[in-house]
Wavefront OBJ file of the C-alpha trace (Angstrom):
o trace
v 28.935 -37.649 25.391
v 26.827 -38.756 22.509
v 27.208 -37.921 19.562
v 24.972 -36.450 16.893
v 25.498 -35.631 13.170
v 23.645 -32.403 11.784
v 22.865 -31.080 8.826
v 24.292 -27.611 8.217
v 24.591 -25.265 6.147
v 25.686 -22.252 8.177
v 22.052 -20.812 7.853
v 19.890 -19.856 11.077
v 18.293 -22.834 12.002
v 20.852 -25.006 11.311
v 23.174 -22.634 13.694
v 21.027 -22.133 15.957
v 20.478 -26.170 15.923
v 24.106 -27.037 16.600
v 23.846 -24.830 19.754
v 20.896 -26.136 21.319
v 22.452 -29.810 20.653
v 25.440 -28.695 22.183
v 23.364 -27.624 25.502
v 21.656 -30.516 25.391
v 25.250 -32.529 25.881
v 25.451 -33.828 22.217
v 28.912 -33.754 20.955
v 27.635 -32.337 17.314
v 29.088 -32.932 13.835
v 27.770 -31.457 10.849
v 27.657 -32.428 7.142
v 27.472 -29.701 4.582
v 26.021 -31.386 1.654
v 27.481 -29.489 -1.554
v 25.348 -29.339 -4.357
v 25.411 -25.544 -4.857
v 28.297 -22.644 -5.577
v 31.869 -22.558 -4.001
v 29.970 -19.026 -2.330
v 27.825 -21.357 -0.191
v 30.599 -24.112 0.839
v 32.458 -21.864 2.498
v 30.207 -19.744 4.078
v 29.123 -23.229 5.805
v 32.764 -23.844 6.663
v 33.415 -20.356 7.552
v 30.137 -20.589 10.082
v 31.494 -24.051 11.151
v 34.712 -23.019 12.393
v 33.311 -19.681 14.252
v 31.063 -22.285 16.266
v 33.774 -24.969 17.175
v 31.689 -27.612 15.205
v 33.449 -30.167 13.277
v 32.128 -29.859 9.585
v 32.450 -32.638 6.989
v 31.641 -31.191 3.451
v 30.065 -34.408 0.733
v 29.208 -33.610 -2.748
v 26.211 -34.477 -3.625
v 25.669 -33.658 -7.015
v 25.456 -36.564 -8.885
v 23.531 -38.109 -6.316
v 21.047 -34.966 -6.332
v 21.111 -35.109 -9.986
v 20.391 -38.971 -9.892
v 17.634 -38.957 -6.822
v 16.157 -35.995 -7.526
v 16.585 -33.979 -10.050
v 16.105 -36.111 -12.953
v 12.796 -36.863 -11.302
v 11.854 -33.388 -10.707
v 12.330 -32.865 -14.679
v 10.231 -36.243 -15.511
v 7.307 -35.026 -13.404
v 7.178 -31.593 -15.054
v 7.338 -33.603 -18.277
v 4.289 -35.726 -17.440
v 2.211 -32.418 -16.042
v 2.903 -33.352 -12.579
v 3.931 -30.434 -9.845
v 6.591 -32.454 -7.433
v 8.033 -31.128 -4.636
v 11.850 -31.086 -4.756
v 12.274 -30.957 -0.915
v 9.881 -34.120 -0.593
v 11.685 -36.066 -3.236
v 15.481 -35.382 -1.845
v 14.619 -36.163 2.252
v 14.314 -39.541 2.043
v 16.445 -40.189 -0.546
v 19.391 -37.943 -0.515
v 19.382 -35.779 2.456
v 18.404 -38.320 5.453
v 20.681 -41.134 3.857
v 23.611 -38.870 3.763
v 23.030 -38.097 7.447
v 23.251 -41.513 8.316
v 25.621 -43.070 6.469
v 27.965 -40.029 7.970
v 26.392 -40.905 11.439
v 27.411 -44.405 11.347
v 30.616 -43.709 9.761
v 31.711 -41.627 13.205
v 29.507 -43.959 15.402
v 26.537 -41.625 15.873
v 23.272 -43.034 17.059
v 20.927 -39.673 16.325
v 20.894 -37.225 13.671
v 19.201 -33.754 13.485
v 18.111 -31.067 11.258
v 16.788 -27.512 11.077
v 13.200 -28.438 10.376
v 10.205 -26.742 11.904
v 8.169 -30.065 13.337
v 8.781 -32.709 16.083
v 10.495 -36.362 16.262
v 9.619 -37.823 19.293
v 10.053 -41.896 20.473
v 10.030 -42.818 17.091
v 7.527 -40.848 15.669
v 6.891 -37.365 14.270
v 4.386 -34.350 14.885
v 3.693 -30.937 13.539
v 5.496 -27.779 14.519
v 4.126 -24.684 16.071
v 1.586 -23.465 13.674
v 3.470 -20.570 11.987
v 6.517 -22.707 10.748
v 5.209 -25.774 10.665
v 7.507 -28.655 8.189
v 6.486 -31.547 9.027
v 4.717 -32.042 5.780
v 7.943 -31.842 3.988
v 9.072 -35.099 6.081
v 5.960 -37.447 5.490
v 8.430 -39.579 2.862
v 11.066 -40.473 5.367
v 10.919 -44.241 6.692
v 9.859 -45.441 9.899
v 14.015 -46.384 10.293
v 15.199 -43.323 9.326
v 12.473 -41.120 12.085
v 13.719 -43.881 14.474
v 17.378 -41.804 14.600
v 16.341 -38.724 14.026
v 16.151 -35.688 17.020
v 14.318 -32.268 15.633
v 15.954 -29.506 18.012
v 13.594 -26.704 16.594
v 10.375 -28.328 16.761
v 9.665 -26.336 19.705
v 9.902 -23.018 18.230
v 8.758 -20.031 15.480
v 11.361 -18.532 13.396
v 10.993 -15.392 15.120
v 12.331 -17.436 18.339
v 14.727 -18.620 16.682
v 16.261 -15.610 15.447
v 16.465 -14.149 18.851
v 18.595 -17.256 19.832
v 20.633 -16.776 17.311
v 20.945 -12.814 18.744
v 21.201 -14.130 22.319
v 24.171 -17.121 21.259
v 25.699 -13.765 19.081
v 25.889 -16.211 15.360
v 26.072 -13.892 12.670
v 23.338 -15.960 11.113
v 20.718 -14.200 13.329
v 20.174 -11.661 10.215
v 20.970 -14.162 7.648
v 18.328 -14.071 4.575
v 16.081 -17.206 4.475
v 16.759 -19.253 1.774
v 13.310 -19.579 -0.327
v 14.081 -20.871 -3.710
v 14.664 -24.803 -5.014
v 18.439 -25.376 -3.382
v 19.404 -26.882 -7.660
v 17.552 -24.033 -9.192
v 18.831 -20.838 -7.445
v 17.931 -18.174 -10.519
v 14.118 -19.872 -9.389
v 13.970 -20.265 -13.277
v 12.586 -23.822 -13.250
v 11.212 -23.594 -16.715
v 14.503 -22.503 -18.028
v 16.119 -25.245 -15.911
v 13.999 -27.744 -17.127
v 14.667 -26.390 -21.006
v 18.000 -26.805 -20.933
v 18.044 -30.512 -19.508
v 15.172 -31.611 -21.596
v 13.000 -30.900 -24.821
v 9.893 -29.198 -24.239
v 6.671 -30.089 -25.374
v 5.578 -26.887 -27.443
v 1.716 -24.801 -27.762
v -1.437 -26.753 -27.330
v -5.120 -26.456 -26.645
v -6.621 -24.986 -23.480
v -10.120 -26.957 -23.495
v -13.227 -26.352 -21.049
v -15.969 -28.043 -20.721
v -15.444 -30.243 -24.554
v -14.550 -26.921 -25.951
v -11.036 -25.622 -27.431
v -10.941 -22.035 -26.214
v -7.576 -21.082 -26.961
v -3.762 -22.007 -26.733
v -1.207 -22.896 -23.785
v 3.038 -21.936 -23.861
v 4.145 -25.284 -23.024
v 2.195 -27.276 -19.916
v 5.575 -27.219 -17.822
v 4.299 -23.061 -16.984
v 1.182 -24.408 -15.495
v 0.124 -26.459 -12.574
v -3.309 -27.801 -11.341
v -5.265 -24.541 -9.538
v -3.592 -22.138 -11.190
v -5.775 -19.307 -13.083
v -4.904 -18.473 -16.855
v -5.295 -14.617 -17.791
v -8.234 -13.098 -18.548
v -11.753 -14.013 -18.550
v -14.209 -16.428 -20.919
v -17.516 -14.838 -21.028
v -16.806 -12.790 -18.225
v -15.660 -15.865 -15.692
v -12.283 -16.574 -14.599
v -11.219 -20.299 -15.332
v -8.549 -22.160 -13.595
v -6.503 -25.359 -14.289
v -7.892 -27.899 -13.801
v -5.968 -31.394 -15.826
v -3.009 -31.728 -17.634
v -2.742 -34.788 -20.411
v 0.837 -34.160 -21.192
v 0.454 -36.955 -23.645
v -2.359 -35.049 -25.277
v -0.418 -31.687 -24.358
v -4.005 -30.721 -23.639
v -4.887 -28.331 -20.334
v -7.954 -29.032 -19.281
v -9.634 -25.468 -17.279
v -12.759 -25.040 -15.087
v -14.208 -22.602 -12.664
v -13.326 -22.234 -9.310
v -15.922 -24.014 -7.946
v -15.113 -27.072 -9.829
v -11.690 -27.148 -8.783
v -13.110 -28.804 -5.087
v -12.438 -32.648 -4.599
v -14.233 -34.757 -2.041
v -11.789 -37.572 -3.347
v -8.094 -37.834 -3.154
v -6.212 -41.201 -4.478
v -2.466 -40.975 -3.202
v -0.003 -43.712 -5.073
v 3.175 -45.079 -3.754
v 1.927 -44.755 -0.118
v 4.727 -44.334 2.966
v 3.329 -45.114 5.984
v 4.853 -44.162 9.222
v 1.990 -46.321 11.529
v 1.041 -49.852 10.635
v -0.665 -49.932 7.273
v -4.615 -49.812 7.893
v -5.297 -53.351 5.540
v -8.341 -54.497 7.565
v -10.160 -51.496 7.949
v -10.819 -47.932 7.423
v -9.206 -45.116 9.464
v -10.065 -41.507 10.457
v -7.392 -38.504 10.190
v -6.726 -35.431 8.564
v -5.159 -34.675 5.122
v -2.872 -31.808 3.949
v -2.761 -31.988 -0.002
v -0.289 -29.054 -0.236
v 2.037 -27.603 2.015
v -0.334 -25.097 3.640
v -1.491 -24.726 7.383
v -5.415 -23.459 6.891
v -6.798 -26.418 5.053
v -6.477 -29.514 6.937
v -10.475 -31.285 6.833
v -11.183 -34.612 8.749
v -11.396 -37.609 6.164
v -11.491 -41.376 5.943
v -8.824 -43.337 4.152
v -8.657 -46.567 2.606
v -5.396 -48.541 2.633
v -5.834 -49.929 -1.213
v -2.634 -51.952 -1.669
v 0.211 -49.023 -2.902
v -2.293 -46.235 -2.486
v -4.740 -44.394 0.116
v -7.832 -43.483 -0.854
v -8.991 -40.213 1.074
v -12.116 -39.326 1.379
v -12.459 -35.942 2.857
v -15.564 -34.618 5.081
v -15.037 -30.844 3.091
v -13.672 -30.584 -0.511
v -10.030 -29.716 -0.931
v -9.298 -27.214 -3.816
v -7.494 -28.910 -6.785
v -5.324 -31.487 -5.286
v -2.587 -31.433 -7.566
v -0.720 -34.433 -9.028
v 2.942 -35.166 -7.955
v 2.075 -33.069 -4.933
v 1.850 -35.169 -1.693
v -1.193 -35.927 0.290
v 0.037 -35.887 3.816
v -1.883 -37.610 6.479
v -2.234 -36.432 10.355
v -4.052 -38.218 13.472
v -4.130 -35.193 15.762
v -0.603 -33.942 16.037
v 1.170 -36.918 14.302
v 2.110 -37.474 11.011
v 1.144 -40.739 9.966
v 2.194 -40.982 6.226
v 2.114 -39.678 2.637
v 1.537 -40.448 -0.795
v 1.838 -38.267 -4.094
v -1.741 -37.782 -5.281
v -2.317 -39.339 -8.315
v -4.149 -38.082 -11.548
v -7.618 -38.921 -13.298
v -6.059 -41.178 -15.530
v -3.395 -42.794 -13.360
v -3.831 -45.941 -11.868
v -3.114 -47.112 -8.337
l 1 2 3 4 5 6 7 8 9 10 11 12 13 14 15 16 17 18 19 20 21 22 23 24 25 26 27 28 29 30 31 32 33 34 35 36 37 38 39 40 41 42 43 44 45 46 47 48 49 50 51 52 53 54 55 56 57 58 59 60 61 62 63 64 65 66 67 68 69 70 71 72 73 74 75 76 77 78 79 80 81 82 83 84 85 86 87 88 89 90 91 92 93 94 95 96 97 98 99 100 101 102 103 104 105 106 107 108 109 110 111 112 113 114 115 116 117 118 119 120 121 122 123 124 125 126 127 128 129 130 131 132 133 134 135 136 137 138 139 140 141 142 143 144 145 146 147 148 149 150 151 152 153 154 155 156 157 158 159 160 161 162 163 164 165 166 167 168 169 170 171 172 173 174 175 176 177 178 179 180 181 182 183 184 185 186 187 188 189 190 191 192 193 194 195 196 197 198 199 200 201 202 203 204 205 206 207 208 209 210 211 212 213 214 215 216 217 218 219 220 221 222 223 224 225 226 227 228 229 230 231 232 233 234 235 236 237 238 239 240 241 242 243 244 245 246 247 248 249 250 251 252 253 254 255 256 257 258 259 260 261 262 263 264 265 266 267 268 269 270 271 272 273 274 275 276 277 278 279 280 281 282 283 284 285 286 287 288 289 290 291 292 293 294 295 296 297 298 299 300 301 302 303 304 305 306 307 308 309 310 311 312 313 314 315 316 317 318 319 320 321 322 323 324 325 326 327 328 329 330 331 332 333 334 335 336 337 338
């Protein structure tokens, strides 16, 4: 029987994961990765033991704190808007899987996430649930081992196998916030690791217009209160250095042109020539347009057939050919260079 090592945390998908690995004739061993409250740990053992599945628990907190977390707080720092899941899964989460999986002699391991991993490669979920643009960071190696046993389903479905296989998970809450930030406070979370920058000016078009709290409450898109002469503005830049936020109107918030730094590709890098695909520049399912991307050394260069509204920086550009994710890059600013 071969065995696989899955993540788990005693939540629905990962329970109703172990199950469907079990049918499939994996033996299945799951690592609890501790980075939370003594609560959580032992629901996840509690779950464990109900289901027969052999649970190793690893703290991860300095490593969280070290791979992710301190970078989460930099990014904020420089204006950025990261996402915490797409830092920690190729750096923390799917290296802990494996170094457990080879520890026990495991070829495969699995997770709870909504998309595909097929011969090496991966693809979207169904439509409603769909993850896989939390993945597009992970290397080609680490895809290579790696079996998805949801990718097949909705959430809905799943909770009726969890009904069906009687887990008390069925009715479990989702889990929606950051896993490090649990009071979803990030501002205050941020505050009391680092010192904030304080007030500065709100400029549009040349002009100073008013006053910001502190550019870690604000993100590229997002609207500001009120109206100037009658016309809601929206985010637009952040110069952190500057502490500057830079607003416009909604229809200038559209980009034809997307440059994403520090590249991963999943396919063979594109060096001779242009390619065709699709881009994702947030983790959304309705706006997905055709482009054209440019393999420039460390970066892509994505030029996109309809404009996508305010790509944000430190948020990843993920790229799709059809059904397959083919890579991802965090989309850089006006002022950073590739």
């Amino acid at each position: 029987m071969s065995k696989v090592v899955l993540g788990f945390s005693g939540g629905v998908d990962s329970a109703v994961s172990a199950v469907l690995l079990q049918k499939a004739g994996f033996e299945v061993h799951g690592l609890y990765m501790d980075n939370t409250s003594d609560e959580a740990r032992q629901e996840a053992v509690a779950s464990a033991e109900r289901m027969g599945v052999e649970l190793t628990v690893v703290d991860v907190h300095d490593a969280l704190e070290e791979r992710v977390c301190r970078a989460f707080t930099d990014c904020y720092l420089r204006g950025e808007t990261p996402n915490p899941c797409i830092l920690c899964n190729p750096t923390l989460k799917f290296p802990t899987l494996l170094a457990e999986a080879d520890r026990i002699g495991a070829e495969l391991v699995a997770t709870g996430h909504y998309a595909r991993a097929e011969n090496g490669a991966l693809y979207k979920g169904l439509p409603a649930n769909d993850q896989s643009y939390m993945l597009c960071r992970l290397t080609r190696k680490q895809v290579g081992r790696l079996t998805l046993p949801l990718g097949g389903f909705e959430k809905t479905q799943v909770r009726k196998l969890a009904e069906e296989f009687g887990l008390p998970a069925a009715h479990k809450k989702d889990s929606m916030e950051i896993c490090f930030i649990p009071e979803k406070d990030y501002v205050g979370w941020i505050r009391r690791r680092a010192a904030l920058p304080g007030p500065g000016d709100f400029v549009f078009h040349g002009a100073v217009i008013g006053q910001h709290d502190g550019i870690v409450n604000w993100t590229v898109g997002q609207r500001i209160p009120g109206l100037y002469e009658g016309r809601k503005l929206y985010v637009s830049g952040i110069d952190a250095g500057a502490n500057v936020i830079e607003l416009a109107l909604w229809e200038e918030l559209f980009k034809t042109e997307v440059i994403a730094g520090d590249f991963n590709w999943l396919i063979d890098p594109p060096v001779e020539k242009p390619i065709t695909a699709s881009v994702r520049v947030r983790h959304t399912k309705w706006e997905e347009p055709p482009c054209t991307v440019i393999a420039e050394g460390e970066c892509a260069r994505i030029l996109c057939q309809a404009p996508v509204r305010a790509p944000a920086p430190g948020q990843s550009a993920v790229l799709y050919q059809g059904e397959r994710l083919i890579g991802g890059g965090f989309i850089l600013g006006l002022s950073q260079l590739c």
